[in-house]
C-alpha positions in Angstrom: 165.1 115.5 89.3 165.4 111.5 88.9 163.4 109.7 92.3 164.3 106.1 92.6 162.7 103.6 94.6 164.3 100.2 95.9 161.6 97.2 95.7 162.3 97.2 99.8 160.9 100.3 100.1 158.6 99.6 98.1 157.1 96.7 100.7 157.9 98.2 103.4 154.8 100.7 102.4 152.5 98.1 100.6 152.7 95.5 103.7 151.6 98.3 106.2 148.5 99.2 103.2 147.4 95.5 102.9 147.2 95.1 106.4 144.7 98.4 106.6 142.7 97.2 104.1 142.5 93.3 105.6 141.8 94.9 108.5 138.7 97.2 107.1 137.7 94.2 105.2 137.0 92.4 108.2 135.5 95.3 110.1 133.0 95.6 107.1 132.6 92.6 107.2 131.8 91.9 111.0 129.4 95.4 110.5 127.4 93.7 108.0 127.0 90.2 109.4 125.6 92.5 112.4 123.6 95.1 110.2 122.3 91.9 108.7 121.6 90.1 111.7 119.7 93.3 113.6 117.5 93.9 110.2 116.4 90.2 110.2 115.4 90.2 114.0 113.7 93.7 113.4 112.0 92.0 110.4 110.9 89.4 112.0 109.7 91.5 114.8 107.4 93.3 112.3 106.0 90.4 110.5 105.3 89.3 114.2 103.5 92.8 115.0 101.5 92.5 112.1 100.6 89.0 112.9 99.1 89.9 115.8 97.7 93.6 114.7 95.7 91.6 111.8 94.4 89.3 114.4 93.3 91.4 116.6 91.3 94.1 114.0 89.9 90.7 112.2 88.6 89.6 115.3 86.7 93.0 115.7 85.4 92.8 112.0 84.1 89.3 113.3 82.5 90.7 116.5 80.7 94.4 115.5 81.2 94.3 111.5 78.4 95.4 110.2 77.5 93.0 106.6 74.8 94.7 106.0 76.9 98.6 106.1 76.3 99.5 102.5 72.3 98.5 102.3 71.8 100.4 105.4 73.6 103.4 103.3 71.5 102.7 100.6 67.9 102.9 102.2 69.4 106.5 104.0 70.1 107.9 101.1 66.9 106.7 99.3 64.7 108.5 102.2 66.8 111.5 101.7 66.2 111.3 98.0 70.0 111.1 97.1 69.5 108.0 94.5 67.2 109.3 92.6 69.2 113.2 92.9 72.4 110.6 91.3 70.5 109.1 88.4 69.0 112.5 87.5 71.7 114.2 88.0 70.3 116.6 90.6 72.8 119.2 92.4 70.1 121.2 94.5 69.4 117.8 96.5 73.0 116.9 96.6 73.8 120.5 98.1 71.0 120.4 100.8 71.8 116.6 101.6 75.8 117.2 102.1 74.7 120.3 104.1 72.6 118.8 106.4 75.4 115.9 107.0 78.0 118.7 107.5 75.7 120.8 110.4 76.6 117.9 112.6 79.9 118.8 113.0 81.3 119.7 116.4 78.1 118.9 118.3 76.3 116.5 119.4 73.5 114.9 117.0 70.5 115.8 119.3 72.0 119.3 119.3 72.1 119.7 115.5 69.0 118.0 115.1 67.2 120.4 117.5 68.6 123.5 116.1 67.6 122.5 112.8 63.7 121.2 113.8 63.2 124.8 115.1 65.2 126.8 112.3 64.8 125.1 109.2 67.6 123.7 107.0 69.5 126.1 103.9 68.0 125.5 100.7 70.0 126.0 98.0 67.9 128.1 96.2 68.1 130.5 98.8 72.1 130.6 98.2 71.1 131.1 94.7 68.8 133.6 95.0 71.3 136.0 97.5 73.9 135.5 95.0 71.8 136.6 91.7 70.9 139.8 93.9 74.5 140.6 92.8 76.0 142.2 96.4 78.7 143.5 95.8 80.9 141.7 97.2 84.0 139.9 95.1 84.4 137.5 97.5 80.9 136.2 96.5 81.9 135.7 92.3 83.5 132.5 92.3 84.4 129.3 94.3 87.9 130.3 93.9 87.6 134.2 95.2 85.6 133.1 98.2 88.1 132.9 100.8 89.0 134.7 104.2 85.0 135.9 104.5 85.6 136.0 108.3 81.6 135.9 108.6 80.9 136.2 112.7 77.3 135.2 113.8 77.6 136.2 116.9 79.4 139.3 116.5 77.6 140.4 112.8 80.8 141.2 111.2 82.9 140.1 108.3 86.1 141.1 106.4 83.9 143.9 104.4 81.5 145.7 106.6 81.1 147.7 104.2 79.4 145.3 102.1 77.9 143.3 105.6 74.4 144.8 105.1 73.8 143.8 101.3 75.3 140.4 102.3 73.2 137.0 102.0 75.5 135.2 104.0 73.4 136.2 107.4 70.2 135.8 106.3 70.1 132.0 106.5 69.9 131.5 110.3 72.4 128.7 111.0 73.9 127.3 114.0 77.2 129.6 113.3 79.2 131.6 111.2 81.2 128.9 109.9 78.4 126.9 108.5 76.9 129.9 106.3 80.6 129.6 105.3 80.7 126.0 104.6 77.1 126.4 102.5 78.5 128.7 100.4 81.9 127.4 99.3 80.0 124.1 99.0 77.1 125.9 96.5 80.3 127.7 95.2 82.0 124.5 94.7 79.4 122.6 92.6 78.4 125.6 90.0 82.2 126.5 89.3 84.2 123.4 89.6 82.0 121.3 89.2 79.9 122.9 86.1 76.5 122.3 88.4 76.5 118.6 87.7 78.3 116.8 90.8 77.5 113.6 89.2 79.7 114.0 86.4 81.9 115.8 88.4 82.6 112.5 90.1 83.1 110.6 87.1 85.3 112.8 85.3 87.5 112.5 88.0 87.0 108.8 88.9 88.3 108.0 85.1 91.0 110.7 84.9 92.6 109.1 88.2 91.6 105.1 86.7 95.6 104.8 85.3 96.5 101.9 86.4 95.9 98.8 88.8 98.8 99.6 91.5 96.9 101.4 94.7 94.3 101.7 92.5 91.4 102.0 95.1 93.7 104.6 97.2 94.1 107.1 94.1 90.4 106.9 93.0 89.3 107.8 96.7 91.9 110.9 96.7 90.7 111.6 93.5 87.3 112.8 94.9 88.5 113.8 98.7 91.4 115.9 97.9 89.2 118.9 96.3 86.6 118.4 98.8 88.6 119.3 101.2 89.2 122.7 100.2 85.4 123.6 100.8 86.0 126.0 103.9 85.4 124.7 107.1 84.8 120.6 106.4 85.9 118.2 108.6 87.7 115.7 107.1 86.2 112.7 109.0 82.6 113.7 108.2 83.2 114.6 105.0 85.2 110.9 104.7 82.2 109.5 105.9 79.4 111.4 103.8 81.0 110.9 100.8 82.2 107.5 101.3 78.5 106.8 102.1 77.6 108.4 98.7 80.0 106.8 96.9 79.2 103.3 98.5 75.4 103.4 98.1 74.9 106.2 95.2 74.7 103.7 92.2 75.3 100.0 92.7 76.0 100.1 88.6 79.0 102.6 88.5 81.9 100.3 89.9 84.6 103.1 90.2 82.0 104.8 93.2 82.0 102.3 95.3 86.4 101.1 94.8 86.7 104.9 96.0 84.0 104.7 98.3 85.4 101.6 99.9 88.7 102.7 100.1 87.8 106.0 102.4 88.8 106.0 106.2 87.6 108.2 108.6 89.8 108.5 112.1 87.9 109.7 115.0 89.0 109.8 118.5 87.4 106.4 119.3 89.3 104.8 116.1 92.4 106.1 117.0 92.5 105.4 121.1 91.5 101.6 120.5 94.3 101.4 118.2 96.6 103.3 120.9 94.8 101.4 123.9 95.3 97.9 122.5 99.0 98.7 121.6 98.7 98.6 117.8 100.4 101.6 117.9 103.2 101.0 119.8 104.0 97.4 118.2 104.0 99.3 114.7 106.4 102.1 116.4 103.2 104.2 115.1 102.9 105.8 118.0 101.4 109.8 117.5 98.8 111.9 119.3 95.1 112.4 117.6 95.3 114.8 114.6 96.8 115.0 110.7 99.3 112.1 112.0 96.1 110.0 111.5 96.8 110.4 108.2 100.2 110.2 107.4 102.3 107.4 106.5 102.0 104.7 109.1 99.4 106.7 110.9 95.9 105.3 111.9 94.3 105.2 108.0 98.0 103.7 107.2 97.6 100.7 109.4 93.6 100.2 108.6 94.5 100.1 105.1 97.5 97.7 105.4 95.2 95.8 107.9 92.0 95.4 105.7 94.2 94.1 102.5 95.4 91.0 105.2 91.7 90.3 105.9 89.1 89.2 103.1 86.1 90.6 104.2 83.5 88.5 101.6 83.4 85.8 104.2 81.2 88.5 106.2 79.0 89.5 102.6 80.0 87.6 99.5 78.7 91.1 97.6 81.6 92.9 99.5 85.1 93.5 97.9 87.8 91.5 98.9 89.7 94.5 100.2 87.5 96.7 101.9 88.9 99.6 104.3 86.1 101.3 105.2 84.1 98.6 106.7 87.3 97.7 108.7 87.3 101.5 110.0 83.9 101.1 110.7 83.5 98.0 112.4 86.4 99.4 115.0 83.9 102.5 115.5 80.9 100.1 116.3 82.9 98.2 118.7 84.1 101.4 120.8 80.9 104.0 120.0 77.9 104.3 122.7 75.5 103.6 120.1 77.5 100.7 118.9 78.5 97.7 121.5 80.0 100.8 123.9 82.8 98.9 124.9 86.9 100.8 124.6 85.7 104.3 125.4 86.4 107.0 127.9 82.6 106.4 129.4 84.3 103.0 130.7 87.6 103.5 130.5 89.8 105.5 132.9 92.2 107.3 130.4 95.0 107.5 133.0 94.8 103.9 133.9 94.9 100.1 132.4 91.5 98.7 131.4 90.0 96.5 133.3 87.2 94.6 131.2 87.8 91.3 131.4 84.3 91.0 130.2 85.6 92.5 126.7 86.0 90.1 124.0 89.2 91.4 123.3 90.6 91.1 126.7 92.9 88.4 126.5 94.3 89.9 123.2 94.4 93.5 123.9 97.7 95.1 125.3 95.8 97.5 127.3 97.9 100.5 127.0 97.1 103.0 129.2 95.7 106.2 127.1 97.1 109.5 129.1 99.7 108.9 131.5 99.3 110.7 134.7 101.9 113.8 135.2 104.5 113.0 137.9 103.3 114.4 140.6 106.0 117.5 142.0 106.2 117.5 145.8 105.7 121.1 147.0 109.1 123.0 148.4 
């Protein structure tokens, strides 16, 4: 079968094409000069947000920043004996130290602190004693087999009540369940994982992450927080802050402690409402409720961290880094905290209303975004 074609027919289907094409090209075109022209304004938007979020958290550095944060750590952890537990390499103060910092979890410090004063504190030779007593139970022979002990103060039961009377887990009288837990996987923690010597522990894993100088400080802090946080029941801000405190203060000589140490942020509810309250959040489009969003990518820590590399903080201690996150975090605590300078909190602030300090040196800058919007009131029926 022959097909012929005349060269009018033949235009008389190209001229309709070119037209489409023109007409697409243009349309691209017109799309781009607009895609272009949106992502430029919404650029310049964000440089502007971060303008103003930069000058807003240096401002608090300037007001409650604390230049003498890591001496103060230093002379803590000298009274608990920590120093000298580093340079000799000394797990069973390590243990009791980290304990002790972990029993104030979900209380009040004058609770904890009571509680302790009239029942004593866990010794880790007690742990180590209950657990050469061989008890029988499986869950007790490694770091990695203790898991889902379901130990109940209160209710003296566990997972194996078979095994519950030959336990040592009750016979240290803590404030709860979870912290005989928490002892345990922590004693557990340092003999198998970390060989019993923390120390080293610390520095295997500080040079194994050392690769390379890109988000350098940010890798050697996860290097040392990330298997932490597999100790049952830690919190992750007071573990953030204990061992940033370690790392800061434990040995002024071993500079990979205090990059990691300096690079740890812990979010509270204090840190995160005063970034919420003074609309940080909302300019970033960060907006989230308190929680693991802290965390995430252009969560709380996110925004501290981009914050604190804008800001050089030497101008408040010439012996501090350049880039240093954790004093940023901290010096936002100070500012809100009662035993700080008590001023964005919900002791002064109505949470379902605008603040209303104008005596707050951040008044004239902060957006004052109100915290908890009321619920819209339905009339009855």
């Amino acid at each position: 079968m022959t097909i012929s074609c005349s060269f009018s027919q033949t235009d008389s289907i190209i001229a309709p094409l070119d037209a489409t094409i023109d007409r697409f090209r243009t349309l691209l075109a017109e799309r781009f000069d607009w895609c272009k022209h949106f992502m430029g304004q919404n650029s310049a938007r964000l440089r502007s947000s971060w303008r103003d979020t930069t000058a807003l958290i240096r401002e608090v550095c300037t007001i409650s920043g604390s230049a003498t944060i890591i001496d103060d750590a230093r002379v803590s952890l000298a009274g608990a004996g920590v120093l000298d537990a580093v340079r000799s390499h000394d797990d069973t103060v390590l243990i009791e130290w980290l304990m002790e910092v972990l029993s104030y979890q979900g209380v009040s410090d004058a609770i904890a602190d009571g509680y302790m004063e009239q029942h004593g504190r866990i010794k880790t030779a007690d742990i180590a004693d209950g657990l050469d007593r061989k008890p029988g139970c499986q869950k007790l022979n490694s770091y990695w087999q203790f898991h889902d002990c379901g130990y109940r103060k209160t209710d003296r039961s566990c997972r194996e009540p078979r095994l519950f009377r030959r336990c040592p887990l009750p016979r240290h009288n803590l404030r709860n369940g979870r912290l005989n837990q928490t002892a345990y996987s922590l004693f557990l923690f340092c003999r198998d994982v970390a060989e019993g010597d923390l120390v080293a522990w610390i520095d295997r894993r500080l040079a194994e992450a050392d690769i390379s100088a890109a988000g350098r400080n940010c890798r050697l802090a996860a290097a040392i927080i990330d298997p932490l946080t597999h100790i049952y029941g830690v919190s992750h801000k007071v573990l953030t802050m204990s061992i940033s405190e370690l790392l800061l203060a434990g040995d002024p000589d071993r500079e990979r402690w205090q990059t990691a140490g300096g690079a740890m942020i812990a979010v509270d509810t204090l840190v995160h409402n005063w970034l919420h309250r003074t609309g940080i959040l909302k300019k970033l489009d960060a907006s989230h409720l308190y929680g693991p969003h802290c965390y995430a990518p252009n969560g709380c820590a996110d925004i501290i961290r981009k914050a604190s590399r804008r800001i050089d903080v030497r101008r408040f201690n010439l012996e501090f880094p350049r880039n240093f996150p954790r004093f940023v975090q901290h010096a936002i605590w100070q500012f809100c905290s009662q035993s700080g300078l008590d001023q964005c909190n919900g002791n002064r602030i109505n949470d379902r209303d605008r603040c209303d300090l104008k005596d707050c040196a951040l008044y004239r800058r902060c957006r004052r975004v109100v915290l908890h919007r009321p619920r819209a009131q339905i009339p009855p029926s």
